[in-house]
DOTIGU-653467 format. One record per residue (C-alpha): residue in three letters; x, y, z. Coordinates in pm, whole numbers, plus 50000, padded with zeros to 5 digits. Example, Ala and Ser with C-alpha at 12.3 -4.5 7.8 and 13.67 -1.06 7.14 Angstrom:
# DOTIGU-653467
ALA512304955050780 SER513674989450714 
END
This chain:
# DOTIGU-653467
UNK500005000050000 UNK502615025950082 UNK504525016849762 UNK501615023849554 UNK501145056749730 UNK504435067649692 UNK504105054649281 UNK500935071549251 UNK501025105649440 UNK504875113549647 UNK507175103449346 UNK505245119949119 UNK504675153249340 UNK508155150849460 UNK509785150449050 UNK507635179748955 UNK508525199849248 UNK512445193149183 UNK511635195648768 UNK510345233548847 UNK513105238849108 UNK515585231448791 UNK514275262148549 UNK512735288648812 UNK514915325048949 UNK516675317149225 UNK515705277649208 UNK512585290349459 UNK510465260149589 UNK507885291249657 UNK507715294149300 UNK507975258249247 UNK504925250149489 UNK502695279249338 UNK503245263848941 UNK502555230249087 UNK499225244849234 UNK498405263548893 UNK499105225648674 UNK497005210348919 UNK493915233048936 UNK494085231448559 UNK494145193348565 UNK491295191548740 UNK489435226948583 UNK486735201748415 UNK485675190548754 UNK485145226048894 UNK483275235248577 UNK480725208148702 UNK480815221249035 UNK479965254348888 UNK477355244748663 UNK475895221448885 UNK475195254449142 UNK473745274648902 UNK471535245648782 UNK470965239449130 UNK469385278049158 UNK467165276148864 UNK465545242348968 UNK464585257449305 UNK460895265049260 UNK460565227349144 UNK462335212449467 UNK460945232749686 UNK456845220549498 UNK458255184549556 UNK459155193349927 UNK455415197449998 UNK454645158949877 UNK454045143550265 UNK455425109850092 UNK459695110750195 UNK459745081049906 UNK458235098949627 UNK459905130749737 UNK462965115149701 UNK462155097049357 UNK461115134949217 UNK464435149449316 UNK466655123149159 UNK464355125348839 UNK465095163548801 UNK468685155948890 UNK468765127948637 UNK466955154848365 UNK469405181248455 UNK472165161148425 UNK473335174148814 UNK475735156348991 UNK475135166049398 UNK477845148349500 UNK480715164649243 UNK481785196649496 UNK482325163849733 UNK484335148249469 UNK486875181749426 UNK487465187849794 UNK488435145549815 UNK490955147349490 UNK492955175049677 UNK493795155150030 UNK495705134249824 UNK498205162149700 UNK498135178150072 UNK499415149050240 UNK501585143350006 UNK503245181150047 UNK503385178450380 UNK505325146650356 UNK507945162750114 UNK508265189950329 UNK508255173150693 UNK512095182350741 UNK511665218550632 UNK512115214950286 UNK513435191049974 UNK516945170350022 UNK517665162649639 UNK517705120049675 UNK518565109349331 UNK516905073749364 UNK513265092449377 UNK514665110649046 UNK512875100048693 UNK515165092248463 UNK513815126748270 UNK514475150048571 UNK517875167848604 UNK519415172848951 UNK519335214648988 UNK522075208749263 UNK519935226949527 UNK516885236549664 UNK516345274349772 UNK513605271750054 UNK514135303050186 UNK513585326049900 UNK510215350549972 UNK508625320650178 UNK511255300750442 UNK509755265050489 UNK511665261150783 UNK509625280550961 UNK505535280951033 UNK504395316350895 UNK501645331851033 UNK500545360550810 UNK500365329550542 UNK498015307450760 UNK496045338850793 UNK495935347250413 UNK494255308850408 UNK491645319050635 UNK490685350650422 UNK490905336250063 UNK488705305650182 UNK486405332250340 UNK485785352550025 UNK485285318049780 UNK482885303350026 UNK481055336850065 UNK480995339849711 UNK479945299949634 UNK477465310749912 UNK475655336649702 UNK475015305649445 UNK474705277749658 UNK472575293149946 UNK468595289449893 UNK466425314849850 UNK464315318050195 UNK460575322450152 UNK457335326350352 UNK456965289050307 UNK460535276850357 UNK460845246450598 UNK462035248250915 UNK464885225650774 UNK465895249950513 UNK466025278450765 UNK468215258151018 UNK470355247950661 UNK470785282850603 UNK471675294450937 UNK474305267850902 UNK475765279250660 UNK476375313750745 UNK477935300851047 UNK480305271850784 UNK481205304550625 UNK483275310550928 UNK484175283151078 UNK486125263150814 UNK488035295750710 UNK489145297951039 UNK489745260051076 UNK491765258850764 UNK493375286350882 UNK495045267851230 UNK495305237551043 UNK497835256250750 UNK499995274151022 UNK499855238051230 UNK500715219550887 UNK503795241950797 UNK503915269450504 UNK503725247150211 UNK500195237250267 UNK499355275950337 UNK501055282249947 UNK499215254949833 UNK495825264949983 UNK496225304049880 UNK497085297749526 UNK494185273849458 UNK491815295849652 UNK492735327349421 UNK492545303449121 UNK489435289149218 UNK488055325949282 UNK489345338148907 UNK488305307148783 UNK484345307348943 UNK483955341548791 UNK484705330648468 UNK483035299948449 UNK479715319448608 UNK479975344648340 UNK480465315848065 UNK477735297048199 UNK474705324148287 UNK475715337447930 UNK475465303047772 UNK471865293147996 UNK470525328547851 
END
């Protein structure tokens, strides 16, 4: 098991971090860590275009789910949802899907950086990947050290994408909204709070690389949103 993890997600993170290292200024594993971030939000930019599209989706089939809701019957309630997911084509589960792909990658940072940075080891090399001699972990960002200003820059970028995938995902409260929907949106105003500032003890706890890691994909993801909601609310009218 730990061989295939190492095959599947540390060689492979650990060779493109040392590939970068070879051809950025200063051979900066900031920069290295933030073009790594950048490849893999790209990778996985079809998957957050579902996300997307699933929330705005999501928003126009409101007045329909919220008809069903007054069915008494849970079972045919149920069997009414998944028949305007299956006719929308939504997937509820796919913003579940791109929060699990990432853990992978996170772990796998942390264990490249447990010691404070990367020790070139040639045997973890691919045969493709030059040696750049060393490894500057101390230019603009020093990975030797837990940074707070960075931890708190997680809490605030995670803040202002969950406040704006609020906005989409939150539903719009009525005079006949359940008592469940009220409660769901009360929680969420509160979510909108807590996991910034969980994310944000967990990044400082963690070390700095997981704090570049999390800022650069939250600004991406931010960039990106806006121009998939703009693609998509132009394409739906």
């Amino acid at each position: 098991m730990i061989t295939l993890w190492n095959i599947l997600f540390y060689q492979p993170l650990y060779n493109a971090l040392v590939f970068f290292v070879g051809f950025l200024p200063h051979n900066s594993l900031f920069l290295a860590v933030v073009l790594l971030t950048v490849i893999v939000r790209f990778i996985i930019s079809p998957l957050s275009y579902k996300v997307v599209k699933t929330q705005i989706k999501n928003k126009l089939i409101e007045p329909e789910l919220r008809e069903i809701k007054k069915i008494k019957d849970k079972q045919e309630q149920a069997k009414k949802t998944l028949e305007i997911y299956r006719r929308e084509g939504i997937n509820p589960f796919s913003s579940f899907f791109l929060l699990l792909i990432q853990f992978p990658i996170i772990i796998a940072l942390y264990l490249v950086f447990r010691d404070g940075g990367i020790e070139i080891n040639t045997d973890l090399l691919y045969s493709f990947v030059d040696n750049p001699g060393f490894v500057n972990a101390h230019w603009i960002i020093d990975f030797s050290k837990k940074n707070l200003i960075l931890a708190f820059f997680v809490g605030v970028t995670q803040y202002i994408y969950m406040h704006r995938s609020n906005k989409v995902n939150q539903p719009t409260l009525t005079n006949d909204s359940t008592d469940q929907e009220k409660v769901m949106a009360l929680m969420n105003g509160f979510m909108k709070y807590i996991i910034p500032g969980m994310l944000m003890i967990f990044s400082y706890v963690i070390g700095p690389e997981v704090s570049v890691y999390w800022v650069t994909s939250n600004l991406f993801m931010i960039i990106q949103e806006l121009i998939f909601h703009k693609k998509l609310l132009k394409k739906q009218a």
